[in-house]
FISEVO-550862 format. One record per residue: x, y, z of N, C-alpha, C in turn; residue in one letter. Coordinates in Angstrom, 1 decimal, m for minus. Layout:
REM residues N
<<X Y Z> <X Y Z> <X Y Z> 'a'>
...
REM end
This chain:
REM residues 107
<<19.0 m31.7 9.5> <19.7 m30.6 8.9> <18.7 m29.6 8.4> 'x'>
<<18.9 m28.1 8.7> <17.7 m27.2 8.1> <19.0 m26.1 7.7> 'x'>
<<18.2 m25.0 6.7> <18.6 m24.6 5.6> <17.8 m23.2 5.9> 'x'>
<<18.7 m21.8 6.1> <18.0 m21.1 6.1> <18.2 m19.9 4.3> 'x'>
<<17.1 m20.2 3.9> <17.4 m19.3 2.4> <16.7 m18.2 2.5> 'x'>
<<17.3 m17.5 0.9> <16.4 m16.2 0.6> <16.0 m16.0 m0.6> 'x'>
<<14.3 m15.7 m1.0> <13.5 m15.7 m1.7> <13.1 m14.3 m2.0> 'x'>
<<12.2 m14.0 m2.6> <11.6 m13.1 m2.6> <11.9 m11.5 m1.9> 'x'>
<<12.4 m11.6 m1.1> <13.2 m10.6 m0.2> <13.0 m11.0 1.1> 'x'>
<<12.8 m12.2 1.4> <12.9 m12.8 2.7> <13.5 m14.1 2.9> 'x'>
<<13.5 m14.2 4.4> <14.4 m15.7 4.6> <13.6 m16.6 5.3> 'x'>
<<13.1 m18.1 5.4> <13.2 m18.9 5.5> <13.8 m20.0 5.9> 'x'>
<<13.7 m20.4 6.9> <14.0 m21.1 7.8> <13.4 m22.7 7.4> 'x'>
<<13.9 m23.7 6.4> <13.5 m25.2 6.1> <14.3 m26.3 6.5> 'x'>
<<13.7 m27.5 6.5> <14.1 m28.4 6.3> <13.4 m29.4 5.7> 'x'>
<<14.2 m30.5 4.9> <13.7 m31.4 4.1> <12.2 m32.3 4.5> 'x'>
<<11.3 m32.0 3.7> <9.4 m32.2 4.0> <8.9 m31.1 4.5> 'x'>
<<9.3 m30.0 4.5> <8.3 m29.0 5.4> <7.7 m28.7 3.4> 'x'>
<<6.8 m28.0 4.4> <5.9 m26.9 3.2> <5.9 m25.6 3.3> 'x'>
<<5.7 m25.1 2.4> <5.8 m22.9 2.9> <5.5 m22.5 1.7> 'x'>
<<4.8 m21.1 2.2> <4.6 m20.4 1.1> <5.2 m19.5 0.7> 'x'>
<<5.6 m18.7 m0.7> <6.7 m18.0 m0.3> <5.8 m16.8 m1.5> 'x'>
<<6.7 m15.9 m1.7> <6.3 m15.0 m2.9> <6.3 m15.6 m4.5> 'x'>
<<5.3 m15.2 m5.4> <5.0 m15.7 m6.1> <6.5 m16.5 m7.1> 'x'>
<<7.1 m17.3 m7.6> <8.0 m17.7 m8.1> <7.8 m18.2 m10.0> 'x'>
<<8.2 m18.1 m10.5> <7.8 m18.6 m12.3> <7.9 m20.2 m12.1> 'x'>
<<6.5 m21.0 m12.6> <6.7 m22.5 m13.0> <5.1 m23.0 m12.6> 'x'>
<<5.1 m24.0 m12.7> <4.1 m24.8 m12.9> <4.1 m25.8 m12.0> 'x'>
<<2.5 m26.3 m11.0> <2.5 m26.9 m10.7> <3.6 m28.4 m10.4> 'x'>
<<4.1 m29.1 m9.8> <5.3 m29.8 m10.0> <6.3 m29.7 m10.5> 'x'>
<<6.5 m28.6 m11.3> <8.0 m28.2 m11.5> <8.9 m27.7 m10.2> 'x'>
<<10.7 m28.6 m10.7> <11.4 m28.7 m9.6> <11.6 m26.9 m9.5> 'x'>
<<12.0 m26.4 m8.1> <13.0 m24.9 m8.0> <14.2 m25.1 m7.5> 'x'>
<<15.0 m24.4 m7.5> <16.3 m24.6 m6.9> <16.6 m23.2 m6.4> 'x'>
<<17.0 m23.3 m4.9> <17.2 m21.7 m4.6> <19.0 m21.9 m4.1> 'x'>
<<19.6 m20.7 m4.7> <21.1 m21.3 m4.5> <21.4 m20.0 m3.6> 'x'>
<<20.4 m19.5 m3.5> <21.1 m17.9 m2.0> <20.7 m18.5 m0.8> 'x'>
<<21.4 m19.3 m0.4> <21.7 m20.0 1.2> <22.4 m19.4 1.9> 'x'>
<<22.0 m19.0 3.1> <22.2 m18.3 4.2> <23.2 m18.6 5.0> 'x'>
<<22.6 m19.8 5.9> <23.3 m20.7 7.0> <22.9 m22.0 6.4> 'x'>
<<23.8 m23.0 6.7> <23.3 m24.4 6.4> <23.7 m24.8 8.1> 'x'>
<<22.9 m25.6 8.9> <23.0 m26.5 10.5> <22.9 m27.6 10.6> 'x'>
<<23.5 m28.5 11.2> <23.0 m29.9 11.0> <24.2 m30.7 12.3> 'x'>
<<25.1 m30.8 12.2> <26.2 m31.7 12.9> <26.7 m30.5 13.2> 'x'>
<<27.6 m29.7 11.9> <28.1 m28.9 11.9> <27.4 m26.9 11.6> 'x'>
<<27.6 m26.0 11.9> <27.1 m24.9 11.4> <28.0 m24.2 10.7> 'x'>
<<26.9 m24.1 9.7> <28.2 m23.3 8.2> <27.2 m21.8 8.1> 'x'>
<<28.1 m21.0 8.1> <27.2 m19.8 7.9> <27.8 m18.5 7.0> 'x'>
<<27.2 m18.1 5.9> <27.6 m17.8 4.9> <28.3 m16.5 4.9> 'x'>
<<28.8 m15.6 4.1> <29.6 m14.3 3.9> <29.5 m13.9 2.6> 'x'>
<<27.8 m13.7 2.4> <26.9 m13.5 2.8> <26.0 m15.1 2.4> 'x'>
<<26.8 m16.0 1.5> <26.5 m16.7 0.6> <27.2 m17.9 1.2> 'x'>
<<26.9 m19.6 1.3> <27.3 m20.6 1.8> <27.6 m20.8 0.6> 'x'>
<<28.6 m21.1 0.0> <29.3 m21.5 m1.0> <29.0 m23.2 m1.6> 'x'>
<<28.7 m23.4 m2.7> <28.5 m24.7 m2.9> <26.6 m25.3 m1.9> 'x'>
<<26.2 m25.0 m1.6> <24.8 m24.9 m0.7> <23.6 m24.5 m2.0> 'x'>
<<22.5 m25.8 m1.8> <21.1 m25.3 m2.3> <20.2 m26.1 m1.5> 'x'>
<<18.8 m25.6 m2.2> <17.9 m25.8 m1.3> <16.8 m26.4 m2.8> 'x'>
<<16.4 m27.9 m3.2> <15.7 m27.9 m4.0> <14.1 m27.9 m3.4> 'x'>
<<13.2 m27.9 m4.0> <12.1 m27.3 m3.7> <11.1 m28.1 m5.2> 'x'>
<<10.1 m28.3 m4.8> <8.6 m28.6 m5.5> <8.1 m27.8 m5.4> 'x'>
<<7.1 m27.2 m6.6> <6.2 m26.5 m6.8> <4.8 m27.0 m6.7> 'x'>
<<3.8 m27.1 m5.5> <2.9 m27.8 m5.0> <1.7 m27.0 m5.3> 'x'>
<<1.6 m25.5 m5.4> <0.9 m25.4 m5.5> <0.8 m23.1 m5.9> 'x'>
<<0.2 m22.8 m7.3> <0.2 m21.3 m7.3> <m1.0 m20.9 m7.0> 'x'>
<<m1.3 m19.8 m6.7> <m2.7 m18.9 m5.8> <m2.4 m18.2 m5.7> 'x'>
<<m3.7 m17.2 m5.3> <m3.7 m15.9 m4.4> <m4.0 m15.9 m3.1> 'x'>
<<m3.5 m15.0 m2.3> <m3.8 m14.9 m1.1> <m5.1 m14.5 m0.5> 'x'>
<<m5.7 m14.0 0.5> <m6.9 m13.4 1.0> <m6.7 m12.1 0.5> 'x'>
<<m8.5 m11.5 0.3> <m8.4 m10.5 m0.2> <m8.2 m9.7 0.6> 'x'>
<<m7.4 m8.5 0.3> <m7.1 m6.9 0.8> <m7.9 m6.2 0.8> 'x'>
<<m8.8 m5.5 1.8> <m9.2 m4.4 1.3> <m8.8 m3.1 1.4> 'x'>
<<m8.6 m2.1 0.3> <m8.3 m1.0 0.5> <m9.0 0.2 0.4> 'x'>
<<m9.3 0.8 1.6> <m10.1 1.9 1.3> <m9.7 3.5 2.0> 'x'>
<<m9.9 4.4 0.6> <m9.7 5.4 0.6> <m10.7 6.7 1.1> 'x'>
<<m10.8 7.3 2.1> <m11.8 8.4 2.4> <m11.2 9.8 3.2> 'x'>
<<m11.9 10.3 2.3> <m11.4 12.1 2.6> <m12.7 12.4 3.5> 'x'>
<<m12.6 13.1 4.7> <m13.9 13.6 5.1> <m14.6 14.6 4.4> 'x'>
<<m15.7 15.2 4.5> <m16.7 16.2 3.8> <m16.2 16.7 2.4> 'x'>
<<m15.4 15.8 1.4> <m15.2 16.2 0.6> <m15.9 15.0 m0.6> 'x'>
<<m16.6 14.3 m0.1> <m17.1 13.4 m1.1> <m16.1 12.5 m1.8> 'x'>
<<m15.5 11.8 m0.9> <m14.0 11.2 m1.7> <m14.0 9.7 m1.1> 'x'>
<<m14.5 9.0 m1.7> <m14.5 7.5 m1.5> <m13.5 6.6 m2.7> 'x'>
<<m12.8 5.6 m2.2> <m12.5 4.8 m3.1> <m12.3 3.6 m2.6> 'x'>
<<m12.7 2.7 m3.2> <m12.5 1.2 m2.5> <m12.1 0.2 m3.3> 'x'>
<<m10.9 m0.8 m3.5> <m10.0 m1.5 m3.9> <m10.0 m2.8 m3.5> 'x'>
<<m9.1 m3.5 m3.8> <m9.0 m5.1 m3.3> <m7.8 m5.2 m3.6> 'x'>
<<m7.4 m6.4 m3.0> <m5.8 m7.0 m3.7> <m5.4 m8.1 m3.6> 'x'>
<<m5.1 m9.1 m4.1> <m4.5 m11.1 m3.9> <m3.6 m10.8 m3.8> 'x'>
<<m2.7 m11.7 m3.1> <m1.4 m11.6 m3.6> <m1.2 m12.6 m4.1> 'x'>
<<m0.2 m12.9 m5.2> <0.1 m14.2 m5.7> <1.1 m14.7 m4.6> 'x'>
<<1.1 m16.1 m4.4> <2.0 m17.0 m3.8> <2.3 m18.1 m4.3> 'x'>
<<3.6 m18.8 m4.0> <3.6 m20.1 m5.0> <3.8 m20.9 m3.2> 'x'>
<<3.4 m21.9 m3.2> <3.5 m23.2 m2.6> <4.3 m24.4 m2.5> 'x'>
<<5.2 m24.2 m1.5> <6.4 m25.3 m2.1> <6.7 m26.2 m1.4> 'x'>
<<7.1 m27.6 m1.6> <7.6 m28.9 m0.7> <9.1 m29.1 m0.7> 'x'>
<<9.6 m28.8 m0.1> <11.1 m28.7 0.3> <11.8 m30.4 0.2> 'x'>
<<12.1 m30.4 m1.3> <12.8 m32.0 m1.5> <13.8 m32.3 m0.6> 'x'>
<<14.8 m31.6 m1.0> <16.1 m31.6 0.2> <17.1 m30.4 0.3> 'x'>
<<18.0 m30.2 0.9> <19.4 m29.8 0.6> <20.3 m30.0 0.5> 'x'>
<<21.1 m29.2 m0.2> <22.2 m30.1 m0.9> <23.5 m29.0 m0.6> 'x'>
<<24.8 m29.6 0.3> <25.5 m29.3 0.2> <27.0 m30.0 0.0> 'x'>
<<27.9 m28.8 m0.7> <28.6 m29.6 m1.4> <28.9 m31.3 m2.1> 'x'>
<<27.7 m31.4 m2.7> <27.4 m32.8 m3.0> <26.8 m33.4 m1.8> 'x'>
<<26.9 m33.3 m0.6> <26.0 m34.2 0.2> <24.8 m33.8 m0.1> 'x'>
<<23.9 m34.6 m0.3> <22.4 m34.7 0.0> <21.7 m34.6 1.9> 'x'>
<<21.1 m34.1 1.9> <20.2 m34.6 3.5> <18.4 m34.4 2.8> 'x'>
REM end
């Protein structure tokens, strides 16, 4: 069974044991998440939402928060003496996909 949800402003495509990184989320190392904006749920049968699968979540572990590789951003104007140079992380949180859960079933 896999579970397509939406985070951050994107969707994801899981199922129960994968890992993925997503946009930064609030919690702490091992704390559970629960994302309840499920997309499609697939498995035996295909349930596909309008816009939302009704009764559908997607629990999740928090494995791990960071930043991403650095950005660099650089600004230059020709013959006008105009330099500027930047960086950027992005925060990400790290997650282990427990299971999902619909309408009371577990997978």
């Amino acid at each position: 069974m896999y579970a397509v949800f939406r985070t951050g402003g994107k969707q994801y495509r899981v199922e129960a044991g994968d890992r993925l990184r997503v946009e930064k989320v609030p919690g702490n190392v091992g704390d559970p998440v629960v994302f309840e904006e499920v997309l499609l749920l697939a498995g035996e049968e295909l349930s596909l939402g309008k816009p939302l699968v009704r009764g559908a979540k997607v629990e999740a572990k928090i494995v791990e928060q960071g930043l991403g590789p650095k950005l660099v951003i650089f600004k230059f104007r020709r013959r006008k003496n105009y330099r500027r140079k930047t960086g950027h992380r992005q925060p990400f949180t790290a997650l282990e996909i427990i299971h999902i859960v619909s309408d009371g079933i577990v997978s």
